[in-house]
N, CA, C and O atoms as a MOPAC input file, in Angstrom:
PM7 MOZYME 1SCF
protein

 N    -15.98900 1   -12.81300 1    56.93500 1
 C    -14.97700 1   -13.48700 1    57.71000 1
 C    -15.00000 1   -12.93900 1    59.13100 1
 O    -15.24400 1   -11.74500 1    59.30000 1
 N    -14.80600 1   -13.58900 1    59.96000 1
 C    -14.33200 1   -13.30300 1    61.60000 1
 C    -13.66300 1   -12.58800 1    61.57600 1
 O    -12.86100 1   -12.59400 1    60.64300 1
 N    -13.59100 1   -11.47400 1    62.65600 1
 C    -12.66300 1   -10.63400 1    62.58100 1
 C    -11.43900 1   -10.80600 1    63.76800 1
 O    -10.55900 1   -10.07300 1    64.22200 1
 N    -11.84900 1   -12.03600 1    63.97300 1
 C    -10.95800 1   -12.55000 1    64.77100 1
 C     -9.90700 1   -13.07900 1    64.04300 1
 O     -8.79800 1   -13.25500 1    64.54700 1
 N    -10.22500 1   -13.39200 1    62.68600 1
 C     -9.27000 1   -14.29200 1    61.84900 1
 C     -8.34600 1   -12.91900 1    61.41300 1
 O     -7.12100 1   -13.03000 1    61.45000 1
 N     -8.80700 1   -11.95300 1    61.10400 1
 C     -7.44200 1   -10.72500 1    61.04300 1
 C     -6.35000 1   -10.65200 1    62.18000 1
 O     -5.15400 1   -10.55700 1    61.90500 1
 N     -6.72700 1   -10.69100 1    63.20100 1
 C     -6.10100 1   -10.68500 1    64.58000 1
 C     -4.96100 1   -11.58900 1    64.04900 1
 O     -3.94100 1   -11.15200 1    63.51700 1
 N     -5.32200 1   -13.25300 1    64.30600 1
 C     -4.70500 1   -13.92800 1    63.64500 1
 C     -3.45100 1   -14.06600 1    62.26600 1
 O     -2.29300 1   -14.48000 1    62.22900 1
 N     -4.05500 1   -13.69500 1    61.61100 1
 C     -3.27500 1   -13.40700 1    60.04400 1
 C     -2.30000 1   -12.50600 1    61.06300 1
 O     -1.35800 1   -13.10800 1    61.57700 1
 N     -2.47900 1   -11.12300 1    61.37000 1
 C     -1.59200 1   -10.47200 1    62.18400 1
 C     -0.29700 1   -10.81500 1    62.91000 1
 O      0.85900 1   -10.39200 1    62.89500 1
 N     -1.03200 1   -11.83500 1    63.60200 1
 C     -0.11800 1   -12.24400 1    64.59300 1
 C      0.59500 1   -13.15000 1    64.25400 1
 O      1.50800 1   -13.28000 1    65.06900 1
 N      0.67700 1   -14.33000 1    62.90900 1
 C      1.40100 1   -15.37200 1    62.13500 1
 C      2.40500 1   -14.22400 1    61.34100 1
 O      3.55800 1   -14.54400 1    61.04900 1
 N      1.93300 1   -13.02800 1    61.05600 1
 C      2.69000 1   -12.29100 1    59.61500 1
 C      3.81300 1   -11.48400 1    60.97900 1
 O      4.71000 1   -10.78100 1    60.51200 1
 N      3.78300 1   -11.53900 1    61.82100 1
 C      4.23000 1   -10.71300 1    62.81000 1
 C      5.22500 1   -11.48000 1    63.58600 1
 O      6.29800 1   -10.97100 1    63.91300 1
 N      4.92000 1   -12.60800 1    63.86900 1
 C      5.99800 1   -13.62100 1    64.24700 1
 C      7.05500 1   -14.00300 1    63.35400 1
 O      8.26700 1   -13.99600 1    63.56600 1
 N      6.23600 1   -14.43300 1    62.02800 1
 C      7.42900 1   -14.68700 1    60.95200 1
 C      8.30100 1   -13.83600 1    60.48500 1
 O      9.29900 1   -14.06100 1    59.80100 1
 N      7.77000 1   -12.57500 1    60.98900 1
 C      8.60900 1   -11.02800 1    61.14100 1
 C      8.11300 1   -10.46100 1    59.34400 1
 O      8.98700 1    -9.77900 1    58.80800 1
 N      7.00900 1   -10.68000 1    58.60600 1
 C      6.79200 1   -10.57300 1    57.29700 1
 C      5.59900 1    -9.09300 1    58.01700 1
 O      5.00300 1    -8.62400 1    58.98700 1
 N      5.99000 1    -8.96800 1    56.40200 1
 C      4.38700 1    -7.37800 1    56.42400 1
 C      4.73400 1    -7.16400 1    55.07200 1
 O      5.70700 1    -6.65200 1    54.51900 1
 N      3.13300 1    -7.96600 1    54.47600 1
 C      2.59000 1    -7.75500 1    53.22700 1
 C      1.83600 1    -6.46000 1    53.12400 1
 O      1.35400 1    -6.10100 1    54.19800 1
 N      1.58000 1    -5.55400 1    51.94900 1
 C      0.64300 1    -4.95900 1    51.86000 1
 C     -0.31200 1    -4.81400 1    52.26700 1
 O     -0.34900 1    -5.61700 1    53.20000 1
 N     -1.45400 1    -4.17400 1    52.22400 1
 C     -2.85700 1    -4.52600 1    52.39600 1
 C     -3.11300 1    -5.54600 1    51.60300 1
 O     -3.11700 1    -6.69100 1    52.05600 1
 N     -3.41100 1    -5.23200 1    50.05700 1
 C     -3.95400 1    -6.55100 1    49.68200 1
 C     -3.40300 1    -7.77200 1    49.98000 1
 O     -3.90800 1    -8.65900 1    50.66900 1
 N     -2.51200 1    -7.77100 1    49.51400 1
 C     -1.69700 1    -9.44500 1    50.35400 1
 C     -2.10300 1   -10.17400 1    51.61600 1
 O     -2.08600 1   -11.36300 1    51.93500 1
 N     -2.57100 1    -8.77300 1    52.38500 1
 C     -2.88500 1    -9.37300 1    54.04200 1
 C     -4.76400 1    -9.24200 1    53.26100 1
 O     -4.45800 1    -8.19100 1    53.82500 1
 N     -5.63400 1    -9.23600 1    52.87800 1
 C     -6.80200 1    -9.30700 1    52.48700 1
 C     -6.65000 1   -10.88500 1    51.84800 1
 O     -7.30600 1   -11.89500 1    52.10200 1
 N     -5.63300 1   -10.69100 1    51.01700 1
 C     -5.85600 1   -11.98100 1    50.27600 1
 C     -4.91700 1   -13.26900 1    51.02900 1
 O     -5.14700 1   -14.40000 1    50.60200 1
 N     -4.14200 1   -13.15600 1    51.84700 1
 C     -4.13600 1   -14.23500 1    52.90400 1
 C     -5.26000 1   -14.51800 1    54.06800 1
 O     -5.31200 1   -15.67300 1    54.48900 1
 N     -6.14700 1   -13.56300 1    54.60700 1
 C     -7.52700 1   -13.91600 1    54.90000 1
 C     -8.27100 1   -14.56700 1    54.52000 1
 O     -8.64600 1   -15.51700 1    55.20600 1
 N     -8.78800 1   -14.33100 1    53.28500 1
 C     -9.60600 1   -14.87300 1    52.23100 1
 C     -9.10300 1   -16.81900 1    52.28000 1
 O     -9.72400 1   -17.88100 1    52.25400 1
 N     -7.73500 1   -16.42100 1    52.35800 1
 C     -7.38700 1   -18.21800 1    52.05900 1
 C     -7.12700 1   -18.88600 1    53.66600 1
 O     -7.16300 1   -20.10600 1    53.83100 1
 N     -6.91200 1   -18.09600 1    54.61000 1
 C     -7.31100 1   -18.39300 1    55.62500 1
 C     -8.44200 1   -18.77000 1    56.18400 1
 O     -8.38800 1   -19.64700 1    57.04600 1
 N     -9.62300 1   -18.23200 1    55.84100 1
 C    -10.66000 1   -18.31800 1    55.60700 1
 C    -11.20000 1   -19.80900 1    54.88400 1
 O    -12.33800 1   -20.20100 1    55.14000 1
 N    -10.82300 1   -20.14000 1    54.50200 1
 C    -11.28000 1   -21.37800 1    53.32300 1
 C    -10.44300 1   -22.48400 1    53.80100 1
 O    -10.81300 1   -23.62400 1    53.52000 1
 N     -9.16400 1   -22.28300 1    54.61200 1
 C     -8.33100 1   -23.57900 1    55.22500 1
 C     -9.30800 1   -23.80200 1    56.61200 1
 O     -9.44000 1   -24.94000 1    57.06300 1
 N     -9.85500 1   -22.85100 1    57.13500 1
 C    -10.88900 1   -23.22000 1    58.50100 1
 C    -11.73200 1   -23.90500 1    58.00900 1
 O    -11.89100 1   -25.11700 1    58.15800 1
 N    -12.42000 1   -23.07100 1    57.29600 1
 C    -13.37800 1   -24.18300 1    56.44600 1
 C    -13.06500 1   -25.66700 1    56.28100 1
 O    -13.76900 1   -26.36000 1    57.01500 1
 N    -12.50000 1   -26.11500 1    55.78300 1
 C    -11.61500 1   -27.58100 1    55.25200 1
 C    -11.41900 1   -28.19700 1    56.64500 1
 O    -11.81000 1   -29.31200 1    56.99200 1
 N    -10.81300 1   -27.38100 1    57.32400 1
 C    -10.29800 1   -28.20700 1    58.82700 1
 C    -11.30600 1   -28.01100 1    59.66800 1
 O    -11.14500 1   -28.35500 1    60.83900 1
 N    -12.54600 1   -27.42500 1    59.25600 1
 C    -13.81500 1   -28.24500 1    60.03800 1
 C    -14.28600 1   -29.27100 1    59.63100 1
 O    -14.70600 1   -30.02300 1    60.51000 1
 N    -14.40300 1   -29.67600 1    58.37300 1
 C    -14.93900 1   -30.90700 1    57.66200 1
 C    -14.14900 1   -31.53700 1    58.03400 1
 O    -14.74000 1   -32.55900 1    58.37900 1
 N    -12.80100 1   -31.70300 1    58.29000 1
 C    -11.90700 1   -33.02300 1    58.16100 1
 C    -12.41600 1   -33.31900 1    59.87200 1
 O    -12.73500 1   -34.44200 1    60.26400 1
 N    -12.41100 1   -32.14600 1    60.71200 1
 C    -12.50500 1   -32.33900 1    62.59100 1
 C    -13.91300 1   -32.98900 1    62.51100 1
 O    -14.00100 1   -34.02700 1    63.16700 1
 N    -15.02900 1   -32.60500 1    61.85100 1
 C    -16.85300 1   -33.54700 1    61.77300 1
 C    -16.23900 1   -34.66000 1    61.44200 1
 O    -16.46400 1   -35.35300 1    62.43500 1
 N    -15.43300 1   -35.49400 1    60.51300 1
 C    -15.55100 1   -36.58000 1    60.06000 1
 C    -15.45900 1   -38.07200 1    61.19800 1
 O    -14.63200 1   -38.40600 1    62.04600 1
 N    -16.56900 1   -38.60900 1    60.76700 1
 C    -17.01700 1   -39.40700 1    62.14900 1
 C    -15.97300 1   -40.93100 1    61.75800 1
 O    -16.51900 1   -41.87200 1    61.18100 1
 N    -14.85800 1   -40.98700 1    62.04600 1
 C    -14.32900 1   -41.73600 1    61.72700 1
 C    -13.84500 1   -43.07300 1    62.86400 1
 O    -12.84800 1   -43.79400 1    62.83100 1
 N    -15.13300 1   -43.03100 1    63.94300 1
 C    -14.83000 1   -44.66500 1    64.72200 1
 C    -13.48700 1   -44.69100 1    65.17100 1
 O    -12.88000 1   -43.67100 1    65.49700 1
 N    -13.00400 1   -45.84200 1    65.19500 1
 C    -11.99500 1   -46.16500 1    65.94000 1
 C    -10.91600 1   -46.66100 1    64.18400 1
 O    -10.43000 1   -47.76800 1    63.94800 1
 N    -10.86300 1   -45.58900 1    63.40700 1
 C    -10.07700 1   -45.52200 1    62.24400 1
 C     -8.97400 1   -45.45700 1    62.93600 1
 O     -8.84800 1   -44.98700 1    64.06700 1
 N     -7.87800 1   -46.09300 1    62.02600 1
 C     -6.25500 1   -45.11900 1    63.00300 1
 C     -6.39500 1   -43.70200 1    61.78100 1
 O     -7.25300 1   -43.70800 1    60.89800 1
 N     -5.64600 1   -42.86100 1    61.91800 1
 C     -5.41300 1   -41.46500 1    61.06600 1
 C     -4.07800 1   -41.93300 1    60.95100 1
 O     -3.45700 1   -42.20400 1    61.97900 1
 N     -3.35200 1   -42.11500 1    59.39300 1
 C     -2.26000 1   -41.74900 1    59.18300 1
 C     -1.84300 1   -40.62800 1    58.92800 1
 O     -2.46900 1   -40.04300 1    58.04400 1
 N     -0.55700 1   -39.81900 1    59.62100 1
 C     -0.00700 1   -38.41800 1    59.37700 1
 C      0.93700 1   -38.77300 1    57.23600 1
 O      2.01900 1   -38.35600 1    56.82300 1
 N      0.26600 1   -39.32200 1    56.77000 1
 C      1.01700 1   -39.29700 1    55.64400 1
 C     -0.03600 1   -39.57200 1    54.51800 1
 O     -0.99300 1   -40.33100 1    54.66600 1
 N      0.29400 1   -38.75100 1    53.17800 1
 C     -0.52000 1   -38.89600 1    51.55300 1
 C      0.54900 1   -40.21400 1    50.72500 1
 O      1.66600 1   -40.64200 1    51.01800 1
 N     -0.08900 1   -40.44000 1    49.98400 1
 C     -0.33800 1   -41.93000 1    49.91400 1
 C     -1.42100 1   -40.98600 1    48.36100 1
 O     -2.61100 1   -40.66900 1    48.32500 1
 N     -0.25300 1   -40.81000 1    47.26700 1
 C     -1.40700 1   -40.47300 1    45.90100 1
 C     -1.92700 1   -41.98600 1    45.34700 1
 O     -1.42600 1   -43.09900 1    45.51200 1
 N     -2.93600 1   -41.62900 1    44.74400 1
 C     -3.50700 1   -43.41200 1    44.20600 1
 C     -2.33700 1   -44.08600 1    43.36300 1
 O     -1.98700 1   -45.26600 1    43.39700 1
 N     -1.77900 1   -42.96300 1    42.54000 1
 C     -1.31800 1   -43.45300 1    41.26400 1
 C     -0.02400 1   -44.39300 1    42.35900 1
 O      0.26900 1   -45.44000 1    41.78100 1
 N      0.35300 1   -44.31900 1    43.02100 1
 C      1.48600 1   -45.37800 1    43.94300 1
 C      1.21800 1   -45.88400 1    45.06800 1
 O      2.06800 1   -45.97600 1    45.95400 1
 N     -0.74200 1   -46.52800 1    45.27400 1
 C     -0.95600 1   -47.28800 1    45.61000 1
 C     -1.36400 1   -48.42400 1    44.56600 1
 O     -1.56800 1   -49.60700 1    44.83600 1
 N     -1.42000 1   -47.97000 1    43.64000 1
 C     -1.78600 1   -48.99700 1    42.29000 1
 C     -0.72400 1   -49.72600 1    41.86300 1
 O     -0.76700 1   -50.57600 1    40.97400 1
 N      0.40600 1   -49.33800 1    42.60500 1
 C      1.37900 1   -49.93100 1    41.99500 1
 C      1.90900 1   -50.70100 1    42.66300 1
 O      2.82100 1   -51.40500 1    42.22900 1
 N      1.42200 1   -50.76900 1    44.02800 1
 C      1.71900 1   -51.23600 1    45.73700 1
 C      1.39800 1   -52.98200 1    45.21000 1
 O      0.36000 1   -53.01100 1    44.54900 1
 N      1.83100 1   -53.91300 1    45.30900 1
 C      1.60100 1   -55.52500 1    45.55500 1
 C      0.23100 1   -55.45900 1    46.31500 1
 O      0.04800 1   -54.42200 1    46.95200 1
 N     -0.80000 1   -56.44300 1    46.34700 1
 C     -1.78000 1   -56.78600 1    47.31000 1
 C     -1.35800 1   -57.06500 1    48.45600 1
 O     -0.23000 1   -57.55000 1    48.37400 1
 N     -1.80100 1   -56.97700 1    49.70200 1
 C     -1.55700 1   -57.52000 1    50.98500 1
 C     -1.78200 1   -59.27300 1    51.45800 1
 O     -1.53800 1   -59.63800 1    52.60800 1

């Protein structure tokens, strides 16, 4: 991991005024770590002139949605 991303973790656990352990702050890295990940794939996705809705939408209650 970046060790820039500790800096980080730091400075979120420090604002929210929190202080986990060590491990806790290891294992919020780790998942910090893996949300960058994710939010690079979603920032590559070559999506044209798509609109982006800010909202989830599970299948199971679009199946249930009328046709357009």
């Amino acid at each position: 991991m970046n060790s820039g991303h500790g800096q980080d973790i730091s400075a979120l656990l420090a604002r929210a005024g929190l202080a986990p352990s060590p491990a806790d702050t290891e294992q919020l890295k780790a998942i910090w770590g893996e949300y960058l990940e994710r939010l690079k794939l979603l920032h590559a996705a070559d999506l044209d002139d798509e609109e982006v809705a800010g909202l989830f939408i599970p299948a199971e209650s679009r199946a249930e949605e009328p046709p357009p």
